[in-house]
C-alpha positions as CSV (number, residue, x, y, z in Angstrom):
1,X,-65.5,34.2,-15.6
2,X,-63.2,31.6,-13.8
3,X,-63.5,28.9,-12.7
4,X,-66.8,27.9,-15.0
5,X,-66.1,28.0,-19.0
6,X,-67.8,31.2,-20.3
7,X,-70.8,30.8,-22.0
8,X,-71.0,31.4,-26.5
9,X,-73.1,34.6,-27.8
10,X,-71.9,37.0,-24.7
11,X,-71.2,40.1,-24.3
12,X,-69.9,42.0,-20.9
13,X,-68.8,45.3,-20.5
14,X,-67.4,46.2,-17.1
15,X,-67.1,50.0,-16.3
16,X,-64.0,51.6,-13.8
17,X,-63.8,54.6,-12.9
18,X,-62.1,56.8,-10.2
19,X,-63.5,60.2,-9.2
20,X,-60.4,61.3,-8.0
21,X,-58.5,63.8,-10.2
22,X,-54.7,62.8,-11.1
23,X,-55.3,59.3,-11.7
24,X,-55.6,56.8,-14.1
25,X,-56.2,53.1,-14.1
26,X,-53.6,49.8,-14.5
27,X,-55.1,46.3,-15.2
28,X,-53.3,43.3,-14.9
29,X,-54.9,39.8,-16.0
30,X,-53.4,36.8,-13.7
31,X,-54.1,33.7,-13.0
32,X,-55.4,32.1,-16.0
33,X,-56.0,34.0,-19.5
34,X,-58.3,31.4,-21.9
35,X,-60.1,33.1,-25.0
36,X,-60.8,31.5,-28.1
37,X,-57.7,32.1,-30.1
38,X,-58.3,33.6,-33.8
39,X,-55.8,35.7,-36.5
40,X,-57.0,39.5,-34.9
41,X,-59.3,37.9,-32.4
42,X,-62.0,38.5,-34.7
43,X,-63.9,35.4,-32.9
44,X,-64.0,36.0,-28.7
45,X,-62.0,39.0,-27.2
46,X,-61.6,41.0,-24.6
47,X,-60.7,45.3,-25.4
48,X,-60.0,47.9,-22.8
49,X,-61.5,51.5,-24.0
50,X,-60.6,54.2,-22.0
51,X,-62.6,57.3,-22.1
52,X,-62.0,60.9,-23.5
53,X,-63.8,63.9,-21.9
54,X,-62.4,66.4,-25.2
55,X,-64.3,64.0,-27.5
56,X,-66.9,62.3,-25.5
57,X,-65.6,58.7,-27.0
58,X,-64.4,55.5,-25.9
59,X,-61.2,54.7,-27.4
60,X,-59.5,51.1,-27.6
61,X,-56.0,50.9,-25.6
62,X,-54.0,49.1,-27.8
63,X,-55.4,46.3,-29.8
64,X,-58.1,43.0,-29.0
65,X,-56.8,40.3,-26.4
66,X,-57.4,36.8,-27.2
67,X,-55.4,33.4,-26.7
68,X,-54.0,31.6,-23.5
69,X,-51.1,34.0,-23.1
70,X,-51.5,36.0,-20.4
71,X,-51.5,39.6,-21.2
72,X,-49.2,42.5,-20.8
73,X,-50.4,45.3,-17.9
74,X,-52.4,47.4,-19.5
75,X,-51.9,51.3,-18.7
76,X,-55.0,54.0,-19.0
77,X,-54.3,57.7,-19.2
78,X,-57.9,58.5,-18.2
79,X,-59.8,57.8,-15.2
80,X,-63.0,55.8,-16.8
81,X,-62.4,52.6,-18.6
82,X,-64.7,49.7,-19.9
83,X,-63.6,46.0,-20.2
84,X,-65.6,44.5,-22.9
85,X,-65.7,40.8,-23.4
86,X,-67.4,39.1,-26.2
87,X,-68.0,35.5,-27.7
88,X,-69.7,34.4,-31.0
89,X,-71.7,31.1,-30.9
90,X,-68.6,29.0,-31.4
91,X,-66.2,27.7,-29.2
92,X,-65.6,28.9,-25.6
93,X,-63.0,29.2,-22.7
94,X,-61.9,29.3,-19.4
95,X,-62.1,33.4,-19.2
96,X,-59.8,35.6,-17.2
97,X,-59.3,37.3,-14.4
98,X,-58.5,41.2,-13.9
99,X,-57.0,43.4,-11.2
100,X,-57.1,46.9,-11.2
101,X,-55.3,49.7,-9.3
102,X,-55.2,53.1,-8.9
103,X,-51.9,55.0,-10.3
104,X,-50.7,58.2,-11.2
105,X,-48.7,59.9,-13.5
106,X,-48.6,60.5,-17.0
107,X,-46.5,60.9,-20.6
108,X,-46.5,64.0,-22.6
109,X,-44.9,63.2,-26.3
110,X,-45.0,66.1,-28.7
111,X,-48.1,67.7,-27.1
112,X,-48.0,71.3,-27.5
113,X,-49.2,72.4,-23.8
114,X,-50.6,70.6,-20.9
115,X,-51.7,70.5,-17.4
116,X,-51.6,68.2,-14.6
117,X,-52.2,68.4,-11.0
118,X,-51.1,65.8,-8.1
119,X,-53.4,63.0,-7.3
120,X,-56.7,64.7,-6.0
121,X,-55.8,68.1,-6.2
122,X,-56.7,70.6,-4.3
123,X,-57.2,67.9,-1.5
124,X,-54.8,65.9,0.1
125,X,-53.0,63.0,-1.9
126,X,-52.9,59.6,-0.8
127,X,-48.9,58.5,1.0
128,X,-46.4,56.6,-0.6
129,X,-47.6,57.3,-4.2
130,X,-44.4,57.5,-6.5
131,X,-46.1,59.8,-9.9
132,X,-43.8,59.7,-12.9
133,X,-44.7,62.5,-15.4
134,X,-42.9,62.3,-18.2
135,X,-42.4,65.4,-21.3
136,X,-41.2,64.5,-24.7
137,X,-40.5,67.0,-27.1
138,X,-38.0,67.6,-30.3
139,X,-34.4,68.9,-29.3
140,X,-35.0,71.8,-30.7
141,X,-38.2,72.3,-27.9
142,X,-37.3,74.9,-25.3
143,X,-39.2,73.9,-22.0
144,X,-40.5,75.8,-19.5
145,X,-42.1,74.1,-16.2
146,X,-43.4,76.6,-13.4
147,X,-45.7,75.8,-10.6
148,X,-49.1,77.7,-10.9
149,X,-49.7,78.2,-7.2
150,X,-47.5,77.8,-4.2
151,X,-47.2,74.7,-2.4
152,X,-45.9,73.1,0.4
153,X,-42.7,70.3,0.2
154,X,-42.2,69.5,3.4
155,X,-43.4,72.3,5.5
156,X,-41.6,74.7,3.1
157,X,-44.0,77.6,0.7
158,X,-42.0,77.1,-3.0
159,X,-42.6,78.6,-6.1
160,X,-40.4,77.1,-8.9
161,X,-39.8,77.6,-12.5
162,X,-37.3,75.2,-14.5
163,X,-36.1,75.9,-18.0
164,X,-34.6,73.5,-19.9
165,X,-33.3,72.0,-23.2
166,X,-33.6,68.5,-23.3
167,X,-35.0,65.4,-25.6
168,X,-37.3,64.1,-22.9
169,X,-37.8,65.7,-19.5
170,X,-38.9,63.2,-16.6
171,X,-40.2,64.4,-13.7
172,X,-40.4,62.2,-10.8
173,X,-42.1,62.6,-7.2
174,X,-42.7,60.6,-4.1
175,X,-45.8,61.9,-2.6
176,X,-44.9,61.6,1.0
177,X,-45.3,64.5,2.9
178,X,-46.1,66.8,-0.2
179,X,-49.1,68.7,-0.1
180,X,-51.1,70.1,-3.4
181,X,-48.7,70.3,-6.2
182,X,-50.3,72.0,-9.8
183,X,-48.1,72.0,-12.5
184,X,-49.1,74.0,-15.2
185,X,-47.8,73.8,-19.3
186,X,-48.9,76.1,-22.1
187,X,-46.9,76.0,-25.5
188,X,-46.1,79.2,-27.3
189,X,-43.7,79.7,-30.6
190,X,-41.4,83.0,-30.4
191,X,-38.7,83.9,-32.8
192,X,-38.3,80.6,-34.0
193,X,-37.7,78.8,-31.0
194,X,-40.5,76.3,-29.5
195,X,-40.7,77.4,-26.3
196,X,-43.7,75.7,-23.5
197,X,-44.4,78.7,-20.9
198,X,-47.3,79.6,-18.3
């Protein structure tokens, strides 16, 4: 919207989207942030909505943005978001300005099973990516992390299974020279004890 003032009665809605599995999207305003300020932003605002294939809806990420503080990053989890911008017929502003990148990774916190593959699985990964994947669960949670498929870490075939008993399990990995990881989750309860297995 920069560098002319943006005009009353709009509405924009901007739509991002990687088709590359393992990713997800982080936008960072700069610059200059200028939108009418208003208690909620119930006057001009800009909201990021990421979507959800399981429900088919667009879902805010955190709340409406409005004011001449710059924003915090905002982080997706999915890989299609939509910036909306609107204005009523009122007072306007200088705009803002948004960059976006790719990133991976992701947080599991007190999900019962999951799935997640390295950035563009089963193809080849992009270098330098640094992926954090992190699992929360209750300290009573028993964990249980095992590689679907075989893959290759550095010229090396290895098949790994971790168990452990933590409060939050963080799994970091510099794709360098990796090739193909799938790590797969899938929560089962057994004699009492929570217990995430293949």
């Amino acid at each position: 919207m920069l560098p002319s003032r943006y005009p009353n009665s709009a509405e924009c809605i901007w739509e991002l989207r990687t088709e590359e599995p393992g990713y997800h999207l982080v936008l960072q305003f700069y610059d200059r942030f200028d939108v009418e300020t208003a208690p909620g932003c119930t006057n001009d605002y800009v909201e990021i909505l990421e979507y959800t294939a399981s429900t088919g809806r667009w879902d805010p990420v955190g709340g409406r943005l409005c004011g001449r503080d710059i924003p915090a990053n905002v982080t997706t989890r999915t890989e299609r978001v939509r910036v909306v911008f609107r204005s009523n017929r009122e007072i306007d502003g200088d705009g803002f300005k948004i960059y976006w990148e790719l990133a991976c990774g992701e947080t599991f916190n007190g999900t019962t099973s999951g799935e997640f593959t390295s950035p563009g699985y089963p193809v080849a990964y992009k270098n330098n990516l640094r992926c954090d994947y992190k699992i929360i669960v209750k300290p009573s949670d028993f964990v249980n992390i095992e590689f679907i498929e075989p893959f290759t870490l550095e010229g090396t075939v290895a098949s790994l299974a971790w168990n452990i008993r933590v409060k939050q399990l963080k799994i970091i990995y510099l794709y360098r020279t990796l090739r193909n990881m799938h790590l797969g989750l899938r929560h089962s309860h057994r004699d009492g004890i929570e217990e995430l297995e293949r």
